[in-house]
C-alpha positions as CSV (number, residue, x, y, z in Angstrom):
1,X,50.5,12.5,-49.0
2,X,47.5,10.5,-50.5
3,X,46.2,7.0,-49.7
4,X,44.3,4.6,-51.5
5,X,43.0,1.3,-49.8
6,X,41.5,-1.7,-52.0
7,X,39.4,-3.7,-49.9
8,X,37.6,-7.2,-50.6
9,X,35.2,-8.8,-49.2
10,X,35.8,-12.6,-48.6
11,X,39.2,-13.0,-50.2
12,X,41.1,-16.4,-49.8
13,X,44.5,-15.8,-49.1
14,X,45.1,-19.3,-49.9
15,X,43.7,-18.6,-53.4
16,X,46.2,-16.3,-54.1
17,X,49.9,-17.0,-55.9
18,X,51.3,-14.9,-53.1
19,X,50.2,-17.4,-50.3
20,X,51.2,-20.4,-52.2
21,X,48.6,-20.7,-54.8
22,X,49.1,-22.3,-57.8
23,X,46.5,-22.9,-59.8
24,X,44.5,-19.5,-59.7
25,X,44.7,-17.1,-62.3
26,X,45.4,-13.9,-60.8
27,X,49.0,-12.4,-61.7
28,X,47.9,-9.0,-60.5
29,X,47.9,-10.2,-56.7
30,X,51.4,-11.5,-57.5
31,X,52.8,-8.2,-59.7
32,X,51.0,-6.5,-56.3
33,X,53.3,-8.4,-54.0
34,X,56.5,-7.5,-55.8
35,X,55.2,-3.6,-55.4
36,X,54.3,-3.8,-51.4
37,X,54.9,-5.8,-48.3
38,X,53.3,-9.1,-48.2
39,X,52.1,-9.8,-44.9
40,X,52.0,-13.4,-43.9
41,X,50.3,-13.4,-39.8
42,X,47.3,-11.3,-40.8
43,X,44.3,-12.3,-38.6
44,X,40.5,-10.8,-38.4
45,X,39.3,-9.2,-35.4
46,X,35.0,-8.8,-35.4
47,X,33.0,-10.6,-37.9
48,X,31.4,-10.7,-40.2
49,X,31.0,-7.5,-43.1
50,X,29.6,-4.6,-41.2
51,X,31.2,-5.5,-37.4
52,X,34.6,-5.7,-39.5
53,X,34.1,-2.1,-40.8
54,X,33.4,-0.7,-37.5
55,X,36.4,-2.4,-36.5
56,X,38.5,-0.5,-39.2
57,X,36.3,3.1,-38.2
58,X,36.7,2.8,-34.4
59,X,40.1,1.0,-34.7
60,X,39.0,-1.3,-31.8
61,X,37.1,-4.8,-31.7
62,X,33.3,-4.2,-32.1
63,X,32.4,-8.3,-31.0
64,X,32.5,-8.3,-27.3
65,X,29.9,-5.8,-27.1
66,X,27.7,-6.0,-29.9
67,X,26.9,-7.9,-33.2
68,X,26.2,-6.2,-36.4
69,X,25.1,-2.6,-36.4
70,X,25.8,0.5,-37.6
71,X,28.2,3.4,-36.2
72,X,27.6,4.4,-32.8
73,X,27.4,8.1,-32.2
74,X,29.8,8.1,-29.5
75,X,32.3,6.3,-32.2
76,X,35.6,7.9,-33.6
77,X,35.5,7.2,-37.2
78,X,38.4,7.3,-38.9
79,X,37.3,8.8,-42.1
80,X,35.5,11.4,-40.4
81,X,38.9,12.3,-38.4
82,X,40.6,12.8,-41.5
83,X,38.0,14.6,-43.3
84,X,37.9,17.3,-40.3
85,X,41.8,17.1,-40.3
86,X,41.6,18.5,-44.1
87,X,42.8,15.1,-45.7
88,X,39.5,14.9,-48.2
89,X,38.1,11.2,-48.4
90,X,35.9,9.3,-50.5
91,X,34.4,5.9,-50.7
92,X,33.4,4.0,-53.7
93,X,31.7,1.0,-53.0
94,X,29.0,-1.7,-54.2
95,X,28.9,-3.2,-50.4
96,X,25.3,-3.3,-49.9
97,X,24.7,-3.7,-46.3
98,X,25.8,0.3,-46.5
99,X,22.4,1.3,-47.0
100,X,20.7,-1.5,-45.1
101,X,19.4,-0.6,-41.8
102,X,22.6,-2.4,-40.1
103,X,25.3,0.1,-41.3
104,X,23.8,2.9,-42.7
105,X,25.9,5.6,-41.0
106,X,29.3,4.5,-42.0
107,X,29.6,5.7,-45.7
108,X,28.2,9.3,-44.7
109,X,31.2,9.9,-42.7
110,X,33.1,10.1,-45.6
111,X,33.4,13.8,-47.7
112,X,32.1,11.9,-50.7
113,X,30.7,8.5,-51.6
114,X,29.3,6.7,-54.7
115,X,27.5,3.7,-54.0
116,X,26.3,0.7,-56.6
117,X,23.7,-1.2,-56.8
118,X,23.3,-4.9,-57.3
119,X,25.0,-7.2,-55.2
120,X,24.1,-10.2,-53.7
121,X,20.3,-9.9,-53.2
122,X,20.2,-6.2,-53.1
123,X,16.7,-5.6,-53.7
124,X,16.6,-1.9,-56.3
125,X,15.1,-3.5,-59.5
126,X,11.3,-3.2,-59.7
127,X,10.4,-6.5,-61.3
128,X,7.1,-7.7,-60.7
129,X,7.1,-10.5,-63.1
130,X,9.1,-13.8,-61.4
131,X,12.3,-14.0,-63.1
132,X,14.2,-17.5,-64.7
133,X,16.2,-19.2,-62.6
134,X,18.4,-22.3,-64.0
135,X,18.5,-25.3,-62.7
136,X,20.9,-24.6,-59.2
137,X,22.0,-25.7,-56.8
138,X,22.1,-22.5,-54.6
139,X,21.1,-23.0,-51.0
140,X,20.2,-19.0,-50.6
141,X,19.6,-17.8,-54.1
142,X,17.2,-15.3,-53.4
143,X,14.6,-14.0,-55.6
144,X,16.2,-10.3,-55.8
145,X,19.8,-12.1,-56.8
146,X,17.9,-13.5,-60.4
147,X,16.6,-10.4,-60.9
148,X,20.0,-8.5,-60.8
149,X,21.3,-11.1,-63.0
150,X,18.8,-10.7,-65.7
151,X,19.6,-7.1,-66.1
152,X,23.1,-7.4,-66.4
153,X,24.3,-7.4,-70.0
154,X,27.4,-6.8,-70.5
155,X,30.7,-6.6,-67.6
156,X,30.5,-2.7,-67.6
157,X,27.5,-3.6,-65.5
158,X,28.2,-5.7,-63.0
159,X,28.7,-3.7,-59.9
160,X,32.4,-4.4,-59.1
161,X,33.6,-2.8,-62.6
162,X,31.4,0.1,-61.7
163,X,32.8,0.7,-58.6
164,X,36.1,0.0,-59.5
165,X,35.5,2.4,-62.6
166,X,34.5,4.9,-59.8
167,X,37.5,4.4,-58.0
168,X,39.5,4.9,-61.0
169,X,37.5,8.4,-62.2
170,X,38.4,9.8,-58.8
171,X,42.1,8.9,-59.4
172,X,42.3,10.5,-62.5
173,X,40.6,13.7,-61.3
174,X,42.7,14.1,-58.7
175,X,46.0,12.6,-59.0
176,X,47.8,15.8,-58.8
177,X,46.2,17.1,-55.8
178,X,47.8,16.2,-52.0
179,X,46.0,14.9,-48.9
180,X,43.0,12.8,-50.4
181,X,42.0,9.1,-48.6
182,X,40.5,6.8,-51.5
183,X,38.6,3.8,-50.2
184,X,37.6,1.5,-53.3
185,X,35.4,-1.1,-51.3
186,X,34.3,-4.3,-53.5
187,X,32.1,-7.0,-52.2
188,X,33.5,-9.6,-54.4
189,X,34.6,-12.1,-54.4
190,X,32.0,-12.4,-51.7
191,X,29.2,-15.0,-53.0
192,X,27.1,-15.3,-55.1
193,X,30.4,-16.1,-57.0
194,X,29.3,-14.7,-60.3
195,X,31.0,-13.6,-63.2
196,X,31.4,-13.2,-67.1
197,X,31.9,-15.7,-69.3
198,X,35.7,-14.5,-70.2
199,X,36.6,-15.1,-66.5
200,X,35.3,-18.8,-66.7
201,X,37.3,-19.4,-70.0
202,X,40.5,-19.2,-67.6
203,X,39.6,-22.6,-66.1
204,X,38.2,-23.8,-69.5
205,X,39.1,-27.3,-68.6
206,X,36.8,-27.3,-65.7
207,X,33.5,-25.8,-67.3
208,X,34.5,-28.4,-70.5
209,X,34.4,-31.2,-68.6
210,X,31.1,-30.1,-66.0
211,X,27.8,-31.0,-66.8
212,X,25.9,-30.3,-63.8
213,X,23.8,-28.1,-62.4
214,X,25.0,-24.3,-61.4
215,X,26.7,-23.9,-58.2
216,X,28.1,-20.2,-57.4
217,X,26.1,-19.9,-54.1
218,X,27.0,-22.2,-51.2
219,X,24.6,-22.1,-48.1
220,X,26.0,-21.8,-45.3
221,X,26.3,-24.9,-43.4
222,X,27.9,-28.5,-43.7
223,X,28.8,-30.2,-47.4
224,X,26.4,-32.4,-49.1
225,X,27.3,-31.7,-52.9
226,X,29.4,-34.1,-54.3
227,X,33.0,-33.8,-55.2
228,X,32.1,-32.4,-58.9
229,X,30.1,-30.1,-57.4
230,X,32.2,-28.5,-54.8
231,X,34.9,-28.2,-57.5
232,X,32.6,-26.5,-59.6
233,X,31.9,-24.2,-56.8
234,X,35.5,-23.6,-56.2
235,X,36.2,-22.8,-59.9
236,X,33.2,-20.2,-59.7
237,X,34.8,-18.8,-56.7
238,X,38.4,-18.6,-58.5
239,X,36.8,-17.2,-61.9
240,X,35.6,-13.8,-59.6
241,X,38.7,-13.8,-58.3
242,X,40.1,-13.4,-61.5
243,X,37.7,-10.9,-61.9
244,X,38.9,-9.0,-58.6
245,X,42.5,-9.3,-59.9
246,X,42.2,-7.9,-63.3
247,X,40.0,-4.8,-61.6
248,X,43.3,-4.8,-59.2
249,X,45.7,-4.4,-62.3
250,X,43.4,-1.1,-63.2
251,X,44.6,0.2,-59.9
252,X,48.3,-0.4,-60.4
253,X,48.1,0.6,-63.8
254,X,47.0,4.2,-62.3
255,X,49.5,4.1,-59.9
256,X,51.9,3.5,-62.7
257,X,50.4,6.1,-65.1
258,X,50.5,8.9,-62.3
259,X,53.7,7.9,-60.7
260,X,52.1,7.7,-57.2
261,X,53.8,5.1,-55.9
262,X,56.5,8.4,-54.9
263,X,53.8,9.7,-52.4
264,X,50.7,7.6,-52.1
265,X,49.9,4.3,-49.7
266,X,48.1,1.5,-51.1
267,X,46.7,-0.6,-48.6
268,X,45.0,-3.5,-50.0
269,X,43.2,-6.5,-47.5
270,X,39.7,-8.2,-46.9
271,X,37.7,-8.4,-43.9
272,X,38.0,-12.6,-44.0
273,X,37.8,-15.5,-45.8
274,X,35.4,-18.1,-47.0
275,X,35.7,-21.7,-46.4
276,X,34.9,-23.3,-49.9
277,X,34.5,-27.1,-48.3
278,X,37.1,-27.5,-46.2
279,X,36.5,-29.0,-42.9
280,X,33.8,-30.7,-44.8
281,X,32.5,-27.0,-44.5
282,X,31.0,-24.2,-46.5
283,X,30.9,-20.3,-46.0
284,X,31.3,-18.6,-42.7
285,X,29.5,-17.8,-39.6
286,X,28.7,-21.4,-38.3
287,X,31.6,-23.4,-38.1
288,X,34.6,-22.6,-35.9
289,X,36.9,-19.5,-37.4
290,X,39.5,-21.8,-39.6
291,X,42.3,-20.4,-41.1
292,X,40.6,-20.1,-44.7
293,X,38.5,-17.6,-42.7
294,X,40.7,-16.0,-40.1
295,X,44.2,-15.7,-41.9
296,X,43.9,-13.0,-44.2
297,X,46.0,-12.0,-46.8
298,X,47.3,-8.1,-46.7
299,X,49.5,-5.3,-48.6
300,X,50.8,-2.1,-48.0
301,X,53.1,0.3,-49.6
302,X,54.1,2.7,-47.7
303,X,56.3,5.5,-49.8
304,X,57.9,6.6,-46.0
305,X,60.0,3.3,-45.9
306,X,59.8,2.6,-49.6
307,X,60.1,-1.1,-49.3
308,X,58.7,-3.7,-51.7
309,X,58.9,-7.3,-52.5
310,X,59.5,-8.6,-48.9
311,X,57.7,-10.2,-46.4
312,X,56.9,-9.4,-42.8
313,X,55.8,-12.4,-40.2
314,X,54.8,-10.1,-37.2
315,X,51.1,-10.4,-36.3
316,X,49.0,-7.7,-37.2
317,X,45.2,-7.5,-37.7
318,X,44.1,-5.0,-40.1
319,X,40.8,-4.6,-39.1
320,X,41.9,-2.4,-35.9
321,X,45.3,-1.6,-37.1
322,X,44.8,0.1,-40.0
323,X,42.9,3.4,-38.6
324,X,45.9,4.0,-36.4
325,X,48.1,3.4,-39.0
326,X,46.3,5.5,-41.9
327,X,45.8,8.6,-38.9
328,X,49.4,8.4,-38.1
329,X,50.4,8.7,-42.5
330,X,48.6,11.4,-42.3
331,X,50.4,13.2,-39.2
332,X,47.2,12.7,-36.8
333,X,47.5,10.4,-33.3
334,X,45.0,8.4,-33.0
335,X,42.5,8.4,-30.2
336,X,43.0,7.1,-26.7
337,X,40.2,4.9,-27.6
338,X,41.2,3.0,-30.7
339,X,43.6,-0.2,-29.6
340,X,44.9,-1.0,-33.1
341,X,48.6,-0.6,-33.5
342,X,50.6,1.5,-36.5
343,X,52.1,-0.6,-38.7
344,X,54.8,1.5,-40.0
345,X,57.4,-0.4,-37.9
346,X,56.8,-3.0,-38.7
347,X,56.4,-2.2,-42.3
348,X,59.9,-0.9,-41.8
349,X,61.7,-4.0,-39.8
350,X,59.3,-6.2,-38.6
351,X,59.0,-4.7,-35.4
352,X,56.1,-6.6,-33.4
353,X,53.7,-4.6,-32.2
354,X,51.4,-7.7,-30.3
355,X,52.1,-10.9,-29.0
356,X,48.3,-12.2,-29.6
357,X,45.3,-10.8,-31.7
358,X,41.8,-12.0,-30.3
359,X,38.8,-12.4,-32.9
360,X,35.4,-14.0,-33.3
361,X,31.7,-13.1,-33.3
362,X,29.6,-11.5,-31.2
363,X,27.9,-14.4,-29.0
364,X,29.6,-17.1,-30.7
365,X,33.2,-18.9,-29.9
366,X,36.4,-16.7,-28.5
367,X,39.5,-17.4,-30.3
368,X,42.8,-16.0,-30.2
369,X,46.2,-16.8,-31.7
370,X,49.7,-16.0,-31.0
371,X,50.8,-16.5,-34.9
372,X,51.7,-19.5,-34.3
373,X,49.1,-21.5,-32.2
374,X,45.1,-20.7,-33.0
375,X,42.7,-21.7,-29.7
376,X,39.0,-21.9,-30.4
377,X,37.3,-21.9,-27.3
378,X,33.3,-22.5,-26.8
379,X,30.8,-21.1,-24.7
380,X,30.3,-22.7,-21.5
381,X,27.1,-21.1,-20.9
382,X,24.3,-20.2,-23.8
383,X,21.6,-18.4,-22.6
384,X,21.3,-15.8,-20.2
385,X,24.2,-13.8,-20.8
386,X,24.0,-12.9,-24.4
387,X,23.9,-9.1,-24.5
388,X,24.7,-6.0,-26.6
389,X,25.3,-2.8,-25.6
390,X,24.1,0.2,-27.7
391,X,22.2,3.7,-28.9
392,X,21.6,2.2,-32.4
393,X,19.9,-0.5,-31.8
394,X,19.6,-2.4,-35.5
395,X,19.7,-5.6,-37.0
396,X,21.2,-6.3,-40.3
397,X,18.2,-5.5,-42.4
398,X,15.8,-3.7,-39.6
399,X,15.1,-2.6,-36.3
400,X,15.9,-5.2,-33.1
401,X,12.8,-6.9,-32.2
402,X,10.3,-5.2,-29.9
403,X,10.3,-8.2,-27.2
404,X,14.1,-7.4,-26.6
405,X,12.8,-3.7,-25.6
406,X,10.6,-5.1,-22.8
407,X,14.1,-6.1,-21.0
408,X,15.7,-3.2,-21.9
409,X,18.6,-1.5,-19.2
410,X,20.0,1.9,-19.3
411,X,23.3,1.3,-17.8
412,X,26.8,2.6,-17.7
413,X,28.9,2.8,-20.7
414,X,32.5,1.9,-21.0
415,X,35.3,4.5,-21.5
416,X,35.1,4.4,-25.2
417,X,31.2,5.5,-24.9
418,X,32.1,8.8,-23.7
419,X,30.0,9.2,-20.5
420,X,26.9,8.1,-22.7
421,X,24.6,5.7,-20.5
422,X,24.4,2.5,-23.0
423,X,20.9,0.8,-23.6
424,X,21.6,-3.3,-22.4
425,X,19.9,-5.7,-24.6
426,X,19.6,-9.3,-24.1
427,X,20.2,-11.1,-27.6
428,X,18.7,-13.9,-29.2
429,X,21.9,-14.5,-30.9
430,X,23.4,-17.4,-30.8
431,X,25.8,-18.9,-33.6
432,X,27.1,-21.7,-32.1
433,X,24.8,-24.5,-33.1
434,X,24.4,-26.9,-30.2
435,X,24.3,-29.9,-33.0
436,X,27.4,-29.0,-34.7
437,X,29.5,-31.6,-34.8
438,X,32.7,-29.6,-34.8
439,X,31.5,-27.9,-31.4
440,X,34.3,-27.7,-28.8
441,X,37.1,-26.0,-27.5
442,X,40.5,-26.6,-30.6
443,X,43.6,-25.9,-29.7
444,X,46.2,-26.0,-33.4
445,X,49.5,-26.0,-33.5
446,X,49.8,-24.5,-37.5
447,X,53.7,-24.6,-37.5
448,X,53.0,-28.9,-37.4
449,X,49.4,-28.8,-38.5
450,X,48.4,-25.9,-41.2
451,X,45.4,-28.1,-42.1
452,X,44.3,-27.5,-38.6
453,X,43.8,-31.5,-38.9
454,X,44.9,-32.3,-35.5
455,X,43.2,-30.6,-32.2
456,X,46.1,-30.8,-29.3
457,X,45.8,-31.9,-26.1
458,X,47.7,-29.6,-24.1
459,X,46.5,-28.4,-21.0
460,X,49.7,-25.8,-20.4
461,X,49.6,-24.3,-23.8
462,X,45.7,-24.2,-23.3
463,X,46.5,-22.3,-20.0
464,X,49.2,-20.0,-22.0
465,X,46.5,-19.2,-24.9
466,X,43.6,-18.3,-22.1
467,X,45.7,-15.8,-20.4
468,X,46.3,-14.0,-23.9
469,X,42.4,-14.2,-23.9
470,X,41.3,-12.9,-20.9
471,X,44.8,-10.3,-20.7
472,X,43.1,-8.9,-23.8
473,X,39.4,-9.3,-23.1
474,X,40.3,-6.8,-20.1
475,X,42.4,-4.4,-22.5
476,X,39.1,-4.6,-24.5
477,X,36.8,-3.9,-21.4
478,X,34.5,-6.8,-22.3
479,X,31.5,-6.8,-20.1
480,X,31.6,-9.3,-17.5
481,X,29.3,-11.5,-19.0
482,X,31.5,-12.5,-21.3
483,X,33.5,-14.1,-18.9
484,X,30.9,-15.9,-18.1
485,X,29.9,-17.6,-21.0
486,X,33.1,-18.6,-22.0
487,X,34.3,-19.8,-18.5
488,X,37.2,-17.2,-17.4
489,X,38.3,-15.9,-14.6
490,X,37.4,-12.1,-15.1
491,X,40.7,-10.9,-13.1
């Protein structure tokens, strides 16, 4: 048995002809649906990038006891299981926070990994000479991003085809051999949203008829561009999409070419979405988790059940479920730690296997949703009970600061931490901006309000949604200042 998982970073579901899409060009997400099940309750569980991946390691939610970081060495990684297991596995990846300070012990528990350069504002070309950058309107083009740009020529060097390339190579090496795990990460369509020209001739119309300034990089905070604008940002978002989808037709083409569909999974999901003005919005991170960033489109094939072309509405969150799942393909249990659930019944009936998926940031809004109705609720209490627990204590792009040392607490761990005392560190952190306007407990009702449109007043569903909360807050041993800040009863 062999696996190969796809994963994006940022991907709309709403973008995609699967979901309802209909302007997009991206017929490789729809030949994908007619080869796998579509799922169509997919939530998040830890944002954003790297808090997401120890989500999918672990198989359990990193945000109630940490923000961003990298693998804790009292972790189970699933990768790592596998590899000691005998199942070889290898990542190919241009996600760049891998060799940041913030997550630079995932990709080395993997046998193998090929990592590529360029992203974002990956600093790796020595330029000392400033480089030209167009008129913009990018809130957080940085100087590193322009760089990048200038130096790629030609689309075998944008970092997506050569990771995807990468993918491919180890594909064709090793098609005929059994028990191999093939993670082909992409950052795209995460932003800066930029592509090749042939991409943008797909929405010719648009760049015909748009004469202002470029827009591929939307800060993140509330809209000020004007309508043009954010259309032109959307049509630079869809044009890497297209991108994505065209490197995703590589990968069924191999799967066609090699006949694997007979014994290999493909697994192929995101770690959210991106709000691309709606809710009068931008990006991620600062507004409340919408469902253009919490619902998140997912695939599987699983050769065991064989089924394709159909749809499955039980909620699932990929993030933890997929480590107990992948174990499980591979005839491994997963650990008493990870509380992700195997999907393999429902890929074969729709079994449920939740009745409620909790999600958010670390020290920002809790939020949980039955499938069905999405509760937002905000912190009651911002300062004083803002803590992470941990032994690597990093921040995305160095070390935590040295004043949150001076506070520092050795104190019991939980049961995941093996025995290991856990250094307590207040945090600075804070993402819920007391001036934002859309601060405040929301209740939806997506059945009657998809848009999410229309908050609800409903004290007795409110009730109903807080027990799911603080029911799984306690499966998920949250410390007990977390039940503090957001209000709950801890028993």
């Amino acid at each position: 048995m062999k696996c190969v998982m796809v994963m994006f970073d940022s991907l709309n579901r709403h973008m995609l002809a699967p979901y309802g899409c209909d302007w997009t060009h991206a017929p490789n997400f729809a030949r994908l649906a007619r080869r796998t099940v579509t799922f169509d309750t997919s939530y998040i569980c830890s944002m954003p990038c790297m808090p997401a991946r120890r989500d999918l390691h672990t198989g359990r939610p990193n945000f109630l006891h940490r923000g961003w970081g990298p693998i804790e060495p009292f972790d189970d990684s699933m990768p790592q299981m596998l590899s000691k297991a005998g199942i070889y596995t290898h990542l190919a990846t241009d996600h760049y926070h891998y060799w940041e300070d913030g997550g630079a012990t995932y990709h080395n528990r993997y046998d193998s990994c090929e990592l590529f350069r360029g992203q974002e504002g990956d600093s790796f070309i020595g330029q000392v000479a400033d480089p030209v950058i167009p008129p913009t309107l990018n809130g957080k083009g940085r100087r590193p991003d322009w760089v990048n740009r200038m130096h790629i020529r030609a689309e075998s060097q944008y970092p997506q085809t050569q990771t995807f390339a990468a993918g491919l190579e180890f594909i064709q090496r090793n098609h005929s051999q059994d028990r191999w795990f093939l993670q082909i990460e992409c950052f795209d369509p995460h932003e800066p949203f930029c592509s090749p020209r042939k991409y943008k001739d797909r929405y010719a119309k648009h760049y015909d008829e748009y004469d202002g300034p470029l827009f591929d990089w939307p800060a993140y905070r509330e809209v000020t561009e004007t309508p043009e604008q954010v259309e032109h940002a959307r049509h630079e978002y869809a044009s890497l999409l297209s991108m994505c989808d065209d490197k995703l037709g590589d990968v069924l083409d191999a799967f066609d070419e090699h006949d694997l569909w007979k014994d290999t999974m493909l697994v192929v999901w995101t770690d959210h979405g991106f709000l691309l003005g709606e809710h009068n919005a931008w990006a991620k991170n600062w507004p409340p988790l919408y469902e253009q960033i919490a619902h998140t489109p997912l695939f599987i094939w699983d050769p065991r059940c064989g089924h394709a072309g159909e749809r499955r509405k039980a909620l699932v969150q990929p993030a933890i479920d997929l480590a107990p799942t992948l174990l499980r393909f591979f005839g491994l249990e997963p650990t008493p730690d990870m509380q992700g659930h195997d999907l393999s019944t429902v890929l074969a009936d729709d079994s449920p296997v939740r009745d409620a998926a909790l999600f958010g940031y670390h020290a920002s809004r809790m939020n949980v949703t039955d499938g069905r109705y999405v509760y937002l609720r905000s912190p009651v209490v911002r300062e004083g009970c803002i803590t992470e627990y941990t032994l690597t204590p990093t921040t995305m792009r160095g070390f935590k600061p040295l004043r949150q040392f001076a506070e520092l607490e050795c104190v019991p761990g939980f049961s995941f931490s093996k025995g290991c005392r856990l250094m307590r560190l207040g945090s600075p952190e804070a993402r819920a901006i007391k001036d934002n306007p859309r601060e405040g407990t929301l209740l939806f009702d997506l059945e009657s309000d998809p848009k999410q449109e229309h908050p609800l007043d409903d004290p007795a569903r409110e009730h109903q949604m807080i027990d799911h909360m603080t029911r799984l807050m306690r499966q998920y041993e949250a410390p007990a200042e977390q039940y503090v800040r957001m209000g709950l009863e801890s028993a």
